[in-house]
C-alpha positions in Angstrom: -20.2 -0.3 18.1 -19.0 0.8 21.2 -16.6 4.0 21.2 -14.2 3.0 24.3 -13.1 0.1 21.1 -10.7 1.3 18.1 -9.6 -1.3 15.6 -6.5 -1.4 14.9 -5.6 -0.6 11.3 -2.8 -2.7 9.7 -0.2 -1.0 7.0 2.6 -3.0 4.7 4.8 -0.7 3.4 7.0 -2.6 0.5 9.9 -0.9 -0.8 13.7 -2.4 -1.2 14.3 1.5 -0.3 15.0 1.4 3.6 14.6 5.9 3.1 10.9 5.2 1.0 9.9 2.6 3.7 10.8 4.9 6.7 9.3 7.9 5.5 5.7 5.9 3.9 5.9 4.5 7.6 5.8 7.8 9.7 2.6 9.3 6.8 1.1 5.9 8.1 1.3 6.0 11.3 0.3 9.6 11.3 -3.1 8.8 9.7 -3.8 5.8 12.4 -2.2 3.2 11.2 0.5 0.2 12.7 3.0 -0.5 9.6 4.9 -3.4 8.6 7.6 -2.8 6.3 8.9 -5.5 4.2 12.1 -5.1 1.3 10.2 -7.1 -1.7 7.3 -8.6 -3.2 8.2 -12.4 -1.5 8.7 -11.0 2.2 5.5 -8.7 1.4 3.5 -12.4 1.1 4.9 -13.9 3.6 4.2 -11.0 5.8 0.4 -10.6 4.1 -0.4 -14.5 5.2 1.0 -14.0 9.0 -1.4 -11.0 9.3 -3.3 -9.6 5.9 -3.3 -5.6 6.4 -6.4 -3.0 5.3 -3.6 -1.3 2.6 -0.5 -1.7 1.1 1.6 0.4 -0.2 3.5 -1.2 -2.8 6.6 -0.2 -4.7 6.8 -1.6 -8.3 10.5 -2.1 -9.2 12.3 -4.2 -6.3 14.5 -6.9 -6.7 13.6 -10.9 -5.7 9.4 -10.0 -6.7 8.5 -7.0 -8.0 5.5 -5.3 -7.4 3.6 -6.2 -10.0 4.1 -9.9 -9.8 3.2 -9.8 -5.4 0.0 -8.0 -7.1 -0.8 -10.6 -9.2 0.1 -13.4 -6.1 -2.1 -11.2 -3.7 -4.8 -11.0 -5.7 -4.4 -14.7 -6.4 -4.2 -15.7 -3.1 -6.1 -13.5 -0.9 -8.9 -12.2 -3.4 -9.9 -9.1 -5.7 -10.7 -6.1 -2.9 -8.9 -7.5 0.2 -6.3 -5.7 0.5 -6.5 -2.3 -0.9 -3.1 -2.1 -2.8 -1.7 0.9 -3.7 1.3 0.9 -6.3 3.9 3.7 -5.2 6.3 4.2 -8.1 8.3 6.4 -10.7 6.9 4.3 -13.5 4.9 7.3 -15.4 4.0 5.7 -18.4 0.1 5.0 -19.0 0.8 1.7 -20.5 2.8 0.5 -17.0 -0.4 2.6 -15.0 -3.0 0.6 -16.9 -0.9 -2.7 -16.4 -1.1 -2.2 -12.4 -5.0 -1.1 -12.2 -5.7 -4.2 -14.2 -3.4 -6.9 -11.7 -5.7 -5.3 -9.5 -4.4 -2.0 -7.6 -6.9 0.1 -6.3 -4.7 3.4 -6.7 -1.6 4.4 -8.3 1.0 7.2 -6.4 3.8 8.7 -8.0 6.9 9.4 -5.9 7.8 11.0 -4.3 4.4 11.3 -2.0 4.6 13.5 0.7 1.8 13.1 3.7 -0.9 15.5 1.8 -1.1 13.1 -1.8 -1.0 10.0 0.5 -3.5 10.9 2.7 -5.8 12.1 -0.1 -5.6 8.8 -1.6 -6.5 7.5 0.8 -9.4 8.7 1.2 -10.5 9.1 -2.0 -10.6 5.1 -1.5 -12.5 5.6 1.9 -9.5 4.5 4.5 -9.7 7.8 5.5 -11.7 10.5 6.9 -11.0 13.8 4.0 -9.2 16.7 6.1 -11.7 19.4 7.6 -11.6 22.5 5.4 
C-alpha cells in the first residue's frame, strides 16, 4: 500500500436530534472520518444503499424507523459485520442492551458521549488507532 494514498473513511450518524447529529459529526470527523447524517432509521437505508459507510452510529428511539428495526433491515440487507453499528442511546436497561447486540450491533454507547468514550469505542472495535499514552 502506498502511503501518498488514504482511504477515505465513511460515517452515518442517525439521530432525529439535529444537536446529537451535530456534535457525533464533529467527534467523527475529528478521528478521520467524512459523516453523513441522516434523521431516522428509513433515510439511514436509503443513505447506507447510495454509499454503505465503515460505522454507524445509530440512535435507538427515533420516529418513522427506529433504530433497532434499521438494525435488523441492515443486517438483513447488507450482511452480519458490514457495517460496524454502533447503538448510541439512553436506553440503560440490560434487557434493551442485550436486544441490540443480538439484532447485531457491534457496541452499545450511552449518551451523552463526549469525543474520549467515542473514540475508545472505537477502537476497542479496531476503527481506531488507541491514543498514545
Amino acid at each position: 500500500m502506498s502511503g501518498s494514498e488514504v482511504a477515505v473513511r465513511q460515517c452515518l450518524v442517525v439521530d432525529d436530534s439535529r444537536v446529537v447529529r451535530k456534535a457525533a459529526r464533529r467527534f467523527m470527523e475529528g478521528f478521520g472520518f467524512t459523516v453523513r447524517e441522516a434523521g431516522d432509521g428509513s433515510e439511514a437505508l436509503t443513505a447506507c444503499r447510495e454509499l454503505l459507510p465503515e460505522v454507524v452510529l445509530l440512535d435507538w428511539n427515533m420516529p418513522v424507523m427506529d433504530g433497532v428495526t434499521f438494525l435488523r433491515a441492515a443486517r438483513a440487507e447488507f450482511g452480519s459485520d458490514k457495517p460496524v453499528i454502533i447503538l448510541c442511546t439512553t436506553e440503560i436497561a440490560f434487557e434493551k442492551i442485550m436486544e441490540a447486540l443480538e439484532a447485531g450491533a457491534q457496541e452499545y454507547v450511552m449518551k451523552p458521549f463526549d469525543a474520549e468514550i467515542l473514540g475508545s469505542k472505537l477502537a476497542q472495535i479496531g476503527l481506531l488507532q488507541a491514543a498514545a499514552a
